[in-house]
C-alpha positions in Angstrom: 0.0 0.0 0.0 1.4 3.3 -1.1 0.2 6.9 0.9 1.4 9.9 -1.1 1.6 12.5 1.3 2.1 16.0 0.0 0.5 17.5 3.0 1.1 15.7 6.2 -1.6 16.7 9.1 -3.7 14.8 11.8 -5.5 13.0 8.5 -2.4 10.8 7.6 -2.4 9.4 10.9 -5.7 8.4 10.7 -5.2 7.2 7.2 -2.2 5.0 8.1 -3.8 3.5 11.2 -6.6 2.2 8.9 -4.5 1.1 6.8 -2.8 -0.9 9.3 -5.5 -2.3 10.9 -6.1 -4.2 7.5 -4.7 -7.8 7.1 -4.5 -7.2 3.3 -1.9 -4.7 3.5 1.3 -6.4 4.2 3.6 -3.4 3.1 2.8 -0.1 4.2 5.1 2.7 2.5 4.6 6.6 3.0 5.8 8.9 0.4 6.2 12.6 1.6 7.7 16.0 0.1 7.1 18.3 2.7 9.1 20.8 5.1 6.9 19.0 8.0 8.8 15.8 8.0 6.2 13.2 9.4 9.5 10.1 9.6 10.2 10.5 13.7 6.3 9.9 15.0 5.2 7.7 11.7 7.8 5.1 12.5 7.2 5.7 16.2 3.7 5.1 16.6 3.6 2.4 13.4 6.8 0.6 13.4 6.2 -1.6 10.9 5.4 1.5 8.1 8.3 2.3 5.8 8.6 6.1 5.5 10.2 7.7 2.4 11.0 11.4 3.2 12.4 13.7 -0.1 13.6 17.2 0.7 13.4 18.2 -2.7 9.5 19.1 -4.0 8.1 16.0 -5.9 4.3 15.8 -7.4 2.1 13.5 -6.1 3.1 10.7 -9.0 6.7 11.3 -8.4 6.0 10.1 -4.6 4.1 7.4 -5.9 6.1 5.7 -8.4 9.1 6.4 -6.0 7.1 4.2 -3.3 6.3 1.9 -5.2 10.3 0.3 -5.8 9.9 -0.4 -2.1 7.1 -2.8 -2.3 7.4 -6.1 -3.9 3.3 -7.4 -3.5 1.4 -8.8 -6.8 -1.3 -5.6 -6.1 -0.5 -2.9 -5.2 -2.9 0.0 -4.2 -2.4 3.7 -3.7 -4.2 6.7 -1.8 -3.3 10.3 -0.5 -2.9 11.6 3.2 -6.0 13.3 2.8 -8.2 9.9 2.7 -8.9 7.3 5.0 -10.2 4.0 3.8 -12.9 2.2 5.0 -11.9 -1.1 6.9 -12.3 -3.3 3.9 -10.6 -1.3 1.5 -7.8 -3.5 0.9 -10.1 -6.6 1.2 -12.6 -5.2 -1.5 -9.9 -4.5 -3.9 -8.4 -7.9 -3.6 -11.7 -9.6 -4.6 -12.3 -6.7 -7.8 -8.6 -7.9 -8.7 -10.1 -11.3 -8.5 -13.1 -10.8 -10.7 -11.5 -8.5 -13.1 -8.3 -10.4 -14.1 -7.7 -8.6 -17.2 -8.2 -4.8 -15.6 -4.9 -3.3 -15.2 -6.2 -0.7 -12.2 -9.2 -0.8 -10.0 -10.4 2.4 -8.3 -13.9 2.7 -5.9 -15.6 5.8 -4.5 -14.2 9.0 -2.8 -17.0 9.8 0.0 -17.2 13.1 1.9 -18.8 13.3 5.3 -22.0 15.5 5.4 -21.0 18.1 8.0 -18.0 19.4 5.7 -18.0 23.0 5.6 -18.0 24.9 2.7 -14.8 24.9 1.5 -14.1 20.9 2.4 -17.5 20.7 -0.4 -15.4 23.3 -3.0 -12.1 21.1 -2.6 -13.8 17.9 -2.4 -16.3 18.7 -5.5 -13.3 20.6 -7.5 -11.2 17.0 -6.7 -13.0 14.5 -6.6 -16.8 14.9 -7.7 -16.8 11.9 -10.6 -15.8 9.5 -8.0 -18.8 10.4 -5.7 -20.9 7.6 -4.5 -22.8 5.8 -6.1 -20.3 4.2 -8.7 -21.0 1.2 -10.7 -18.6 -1.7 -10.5 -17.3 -2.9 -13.4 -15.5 -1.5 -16.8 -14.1 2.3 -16.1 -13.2 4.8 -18.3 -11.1 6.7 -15.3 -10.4 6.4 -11.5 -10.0 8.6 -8.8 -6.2 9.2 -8.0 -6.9 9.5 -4.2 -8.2 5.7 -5.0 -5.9 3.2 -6.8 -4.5 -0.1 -7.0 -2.6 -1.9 -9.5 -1.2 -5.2 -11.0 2.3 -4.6 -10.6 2.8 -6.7 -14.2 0.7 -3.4 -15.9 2.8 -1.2 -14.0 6.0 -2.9 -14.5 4.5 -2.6 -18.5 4.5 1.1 -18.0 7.8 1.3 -16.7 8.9 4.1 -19.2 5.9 6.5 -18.0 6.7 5.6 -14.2 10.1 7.0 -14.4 9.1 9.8 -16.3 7.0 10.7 -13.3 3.9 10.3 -15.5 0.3 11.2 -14.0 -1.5 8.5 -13.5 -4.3 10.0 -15.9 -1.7 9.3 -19.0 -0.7 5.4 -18.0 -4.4 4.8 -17.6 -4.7 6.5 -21.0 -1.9 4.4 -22.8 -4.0 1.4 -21.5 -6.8 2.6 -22.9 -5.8 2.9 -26.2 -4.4 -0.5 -26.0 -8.2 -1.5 -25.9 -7.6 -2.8 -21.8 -10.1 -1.1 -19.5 -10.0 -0.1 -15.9 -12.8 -0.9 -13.0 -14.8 0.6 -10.3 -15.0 -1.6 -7.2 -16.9 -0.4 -3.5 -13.4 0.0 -1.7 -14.0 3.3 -0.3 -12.2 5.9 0.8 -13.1 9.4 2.5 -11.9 12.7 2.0 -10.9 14.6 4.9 -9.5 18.0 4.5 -7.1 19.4 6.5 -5.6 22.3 4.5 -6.0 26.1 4.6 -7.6 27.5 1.9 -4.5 29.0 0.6 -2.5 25.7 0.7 -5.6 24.1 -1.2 -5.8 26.9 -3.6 -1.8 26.5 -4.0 -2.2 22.7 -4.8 -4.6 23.0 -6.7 -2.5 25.6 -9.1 0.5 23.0 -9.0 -1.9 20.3 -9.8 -2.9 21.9 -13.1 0.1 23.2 -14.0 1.9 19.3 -13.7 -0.9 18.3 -15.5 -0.3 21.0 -18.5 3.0 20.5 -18.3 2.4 16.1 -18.9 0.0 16.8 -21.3 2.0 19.3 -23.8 4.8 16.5 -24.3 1.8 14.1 -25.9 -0.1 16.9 -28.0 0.7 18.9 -31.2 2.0 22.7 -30.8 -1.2 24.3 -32.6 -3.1 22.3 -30.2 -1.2 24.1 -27.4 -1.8 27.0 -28.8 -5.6 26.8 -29.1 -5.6 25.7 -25.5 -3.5 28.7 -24.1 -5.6 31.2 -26.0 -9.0 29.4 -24.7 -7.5 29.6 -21.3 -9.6 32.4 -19.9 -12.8 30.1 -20.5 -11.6 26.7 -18.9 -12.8 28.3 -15.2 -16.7 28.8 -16.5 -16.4 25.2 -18.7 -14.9 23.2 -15.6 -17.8 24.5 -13.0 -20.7 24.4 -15.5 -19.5 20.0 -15.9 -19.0 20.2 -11.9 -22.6 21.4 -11.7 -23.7 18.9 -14.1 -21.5 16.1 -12.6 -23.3 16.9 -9.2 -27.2 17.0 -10.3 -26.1 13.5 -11.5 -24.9 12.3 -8.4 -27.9 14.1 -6.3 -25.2 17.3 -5.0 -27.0 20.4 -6.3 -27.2 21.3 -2.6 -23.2 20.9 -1.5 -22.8 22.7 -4.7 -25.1 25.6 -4.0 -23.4 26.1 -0.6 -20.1 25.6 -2.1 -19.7 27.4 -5.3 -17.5 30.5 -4.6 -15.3 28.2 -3.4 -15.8 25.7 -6.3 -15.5 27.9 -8.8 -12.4 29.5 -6.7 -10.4 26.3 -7.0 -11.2 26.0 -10.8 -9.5 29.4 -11.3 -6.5 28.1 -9.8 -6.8 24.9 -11.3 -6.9 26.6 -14.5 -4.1 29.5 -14.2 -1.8 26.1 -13.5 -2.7 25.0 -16.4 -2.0 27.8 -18.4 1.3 27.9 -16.7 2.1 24.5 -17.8 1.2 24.7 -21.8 3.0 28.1 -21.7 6.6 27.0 -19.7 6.1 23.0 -20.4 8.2 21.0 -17.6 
């Protein structure tokens, strides 16, 4: 089981502690890129977690692919410090491994609790909205990044993109292509925020900008172009799909009381993203 942990708080104690608790997971690694270095009380409180610190700043699939040379299981299944799995997680995958031996990834649901406050909804809707409850199992044409898990023979497959420090969004994509298809299983996670809303606004910049920055290395330079100059539109585009996204999955209400801070987070998201097509890696 891999944590990437790009934001260590109270959350990826909790997180770890699940994770734990589990009989699945039999190797437990933390990835983190932080100046708060979690290594002293992770290893004191769970002795048995291997905790990868790096001093220099890493992206979120950076920490991952990184973790993942210090595991050696046959699945292998990923989350972030911000999300606690429910107590079967690791079982539940297991079994959608089992019943979808040619998938090359399984995901499942990101939850939310109700009582979030407005801008828990805003970060959790901007992040993770798709992957609301209720989700199908079965074929997938995406998963959430906050819930993963892997045959290591696909990943070992993708080996190229891993050291890259590929997104997951473009190995999925490769796979894709390749006419393989991904899964939804009921191995649940839950979002817990525990950022300021300038950290989140922050990520969520960085987030777009890496993602720019993947994505210009795969497309042509007119195509670039076109998506710099349509940059000023991407913030009204990517709240009307949120919107739409949440009357399908019954969260007009969370995204009524959320919007400013919705529509906040897409800004960001999408001035990282203009960053990225403009200045590449």
């Amino acid at each position: 089981m891999i944590v990437t942990s790009p934001d260590p708080s109270d959350v990826l104690r909790d997180c770890v502690a699940s994770l734990a608790a589990q009989e699945g997971a039999s190797e437990i690694v933390v990835a983190a890129s932080s100046d708060a270095d979690p290594h002293d009380w992770l290893q004191r409180e769970f002795p048995s977690v291997r905790v990868l610190v790096f001093p220099e700043p890493r992206t979120s699939p950076q920490l991952r692919w990184a973790a993942l040379a210090h595991t050696s299981g046959r699945l292998v299944a990923a989350t972030e410090s911000r999300c606690v799995p429910s107590r079967d997680w690791c079982a539940t995958l297991v079994r959608a491994h089992e019943r979808w031996r040619d998938a090359p990834a399984i995901g499942g649901p990101v939850t939310l609790t109700p009582s979030a406050s407005a801008l828990d909804w805003g970060l959790y809707l901007s992040e993770y909205a798709r992957f609301a409850p209720p989700l199908a199992d079965g074929p997938a044409d995406e998963i959430s990044g906050a819930n993963l898990s892997y045959k290591r023979q696909a990943l070992d497959e993708a080996r190229d993109q891993l050291d890259a420090g590929a997104w997951e969004v473009f190995v999925h994509a490769r796979w894709i292509a390749q006419g393989r298809r991904l899964a939804q299983s009921q191995a649940t996670v839950t979002f817990r925020n525990g950022m300021s809303a300038s950290a989140a606004l922050g990520l969520r910049f960085r987030y777009g900008r890496s993602y720019a920055a993947g994505r210009s290395t795969t497309i042509p330079a007119a195509r670039r172009l076109v998506l710099i100059a349509g940059s000023p539109l991407l913030p009204a585009v990517l709240t009307w799909r949120l919107f739409q996204t949440a009357r399908r999955k019954r969260l007009v209400g969370p995204f009524a009381r959320s919007f400013a801070w919705s529509l906040a987070f897409n800004i960001a998201w999408s001035a990282g993203e203009l960053v990225g097509y403009v200045s590449g890696r």
